[in-house]
C-alpha positions, 0 to 999 in steps of 0.5 A: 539513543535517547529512550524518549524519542526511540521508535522500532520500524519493522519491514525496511528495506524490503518492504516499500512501504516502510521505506517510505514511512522510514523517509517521512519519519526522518523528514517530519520528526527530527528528534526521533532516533529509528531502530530498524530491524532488518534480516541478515540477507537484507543489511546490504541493502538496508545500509545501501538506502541509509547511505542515499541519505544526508550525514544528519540522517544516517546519525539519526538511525540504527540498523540492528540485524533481527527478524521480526518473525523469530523468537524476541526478534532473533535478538540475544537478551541483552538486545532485547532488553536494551530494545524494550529500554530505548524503544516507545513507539513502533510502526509495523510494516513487515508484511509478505504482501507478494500474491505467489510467496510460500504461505508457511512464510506468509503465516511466519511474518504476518502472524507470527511476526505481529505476536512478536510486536504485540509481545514487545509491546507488552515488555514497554513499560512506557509504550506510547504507540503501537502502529500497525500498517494493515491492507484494506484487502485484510477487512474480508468479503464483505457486501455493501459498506466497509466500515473502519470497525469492519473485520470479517474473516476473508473467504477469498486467498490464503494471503489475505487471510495471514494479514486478517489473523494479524489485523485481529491479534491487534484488535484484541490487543487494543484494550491493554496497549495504545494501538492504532490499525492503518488501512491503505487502500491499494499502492500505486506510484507516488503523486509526483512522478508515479514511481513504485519501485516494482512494477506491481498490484495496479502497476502490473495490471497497465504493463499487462494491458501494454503487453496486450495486442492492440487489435485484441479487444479488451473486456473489463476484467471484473465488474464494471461498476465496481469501485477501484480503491487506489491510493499514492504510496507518499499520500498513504504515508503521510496521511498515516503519520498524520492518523497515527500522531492523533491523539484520539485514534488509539485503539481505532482502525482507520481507511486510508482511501479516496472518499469518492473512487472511480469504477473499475469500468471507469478506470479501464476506459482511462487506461485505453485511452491513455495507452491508445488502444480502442475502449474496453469492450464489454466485462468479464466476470471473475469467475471466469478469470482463471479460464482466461489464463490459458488465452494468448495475450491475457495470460499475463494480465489475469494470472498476475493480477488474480489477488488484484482481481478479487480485491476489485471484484467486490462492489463495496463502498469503504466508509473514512469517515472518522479517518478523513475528518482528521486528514482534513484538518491536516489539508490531506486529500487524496488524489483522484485517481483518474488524474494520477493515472498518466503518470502511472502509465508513464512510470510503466512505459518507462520502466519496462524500457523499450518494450512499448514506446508508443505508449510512452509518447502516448501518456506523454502527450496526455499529461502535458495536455493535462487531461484526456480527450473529451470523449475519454473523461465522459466515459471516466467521469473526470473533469478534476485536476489533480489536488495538490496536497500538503505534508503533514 
């Protein structure tokens, strides 16, 4: 493996997310050579995707077994060092990002397993790079605008917190290694087809409102006018290697976010729609949430999506505006969410197999007329097609 182009991709396979930035990088960088660490108990799997990929690919990746939370990467000394000698750039995407995981296991890989980047980093004598893939959820309960310098410690769940403590062990690591901090907003399924590979986050939410009795009416869980930030994991992706290629944002934070959201009101007027049940019906706040677990029929709505909940809950406008300078000049838009929302309902219906048919042809039906009834986009404000956007 040639030492110039080396680059450490953490996460893989087990996280989505840097499946994807693993797909994109051997798509877009032809000369990199990818050392993925990957545990024990994920190598089938990891060699499993690998083997989905063209000859040329796979020559051009190396599954080393490791686990980014133990001491030097679980790696023996001369692993370690062969590492810091091919390694010079690294995008760190291991995260327990699953709301019901053990926090002793959140705090081992989200902090702990940052340390150990940030250490190797550090044994780098050439590090170019040191990408670090947070979560819009790690800024903290803030009021009013959210910044890309914002980090506010969060008041709200354990899990957001660990991503928060990691978030700022790079912050302060910026002023001695080239770091860059990537924002995404929350991951739905990707542009074309709506596919998110489990049934989670936004993804949830529609298969719990598809579970739901249509005669039940249905409030907006949250605050209506809040905006819902919400954006396609391939955009996040190629919108990230986009950033993290810039020369001038090392040592900067940046949002990966629709610039103009939709409300949450707004967006549960749109699923209603699509999956043709009546329109929401009035709003619940999120203090009362946790009382509605025990109701027939919303259990699974509120209880699956308590972390989805708090994150939307907060009416907060996300500034990109260094972030979106540079997409722009790529092409990068994001998709508006409201118009990627059929396929959304699509994946689910499709995923969930039989369990509601109707509304598979319901969501059908709309995407091939290319829009919502006249009274649906009113109430969601719609009336944009889909951008289409291109590669970086």
């Amino acid at each position: 493996m040639s030492a110039k182009h080396g680059v450490l991709l953490t996460g893989f396979p087990s996280n989505e997310l840097a499946c994807a930035v693993l797909g994109r990088l051997l798509e877009t960088e032809p000369h990199a050579r990818i050392i993925c660490l990957v545990p024990e108990r994920f190598m089938e799997a990891a060699e499993s995707w690998l083997a989905s990929r063209s000859e040329g690919e796979q020559a051009r990746v190396e599954l080393l077994e490791g686990d980014v939370a133990a001491i030097d990467m679980g790696l023996s000394g001369a692993e370690y060092r062969a590492l810091m000698a091919r390694v010079r750039r690294i995008h760190h995407c291991a995260a327990v990002t699953y709301s019901g995981a053990p926090l002793e296991m959140a705090e081992q890989v989200n902090v702990g397993g940052t340390h150990e980047v940030l250490e190797l980093g550090r044994a780098i004598r050439r590090v170019e790079r040191i990408v670090h893939w947070s979560t819009l959820s790690a800024v903290g309960d803030v009021r009013g605008v959210v910044t890309e310098s914002t980090l506010v410690e969060p008041a709200s769940t354990r899990l957001m917190h660990t991503r928060f403590l990691a978030e700022r062990q790079m912050w302060r690591a910026r002023s001695e290694l080239p770091i860059t901090v990537l924002r995404p907003a929350l991951l739905v399924g990707d542009r074309e087809r709506g596919v998110l590979r489990r049934v989670e986050g936004l993804h949830l939410l529609i298969a719990g409102i598809m579970a739901t009795p249509r005669e039940l009416p249905l409030p907006v869980l949250g605050l209506p006018d809040a905006p819902l930030q919400a954006v396609p994991i391939d955009y996040a992706v190629d919108a990230g290697l986009t950033l993290a290629r810039a020369k001038d944002t090392v040592g900067q934070t940046l949002h990966i976010v629709e610039s103009s959201p939709p409300s949450l009101g707004q967006v549960f007027a749109c699923l209603s729609d699509l999956i043709g049940r009546p329109p929401p019906v009035g709003a619940v706040p999120l203090a009362l949430t946790r009382m509605l677990t025990r109701l027939p029929g919303l259990t699974r709505v509120v209880h699956a999506q308590r972390a989805l909940l708090e994150e939307v809950g907060r009416n907060v406008r996300v500034d990109d505006g260094q972030a979106r300078q540079i997409l722009a000049r790529a092409g990068l838009v994001c998709p508006p969410l409201l118009t990627h929302l059929p396929r959304l309902v699509q994946h689910v219906a499709e995923h969930r197999g039989g369990m509601a048919p109707r509304f598979t042809l319901a969501a059908e039906n709309r995407a091939a007329k290319g829009s919502m009834s006249m009274a649906a986009s009113k109430r969601a404000g719609m009336g944009r097609a889909p951008r289409r956007t291109a590669p970086p």
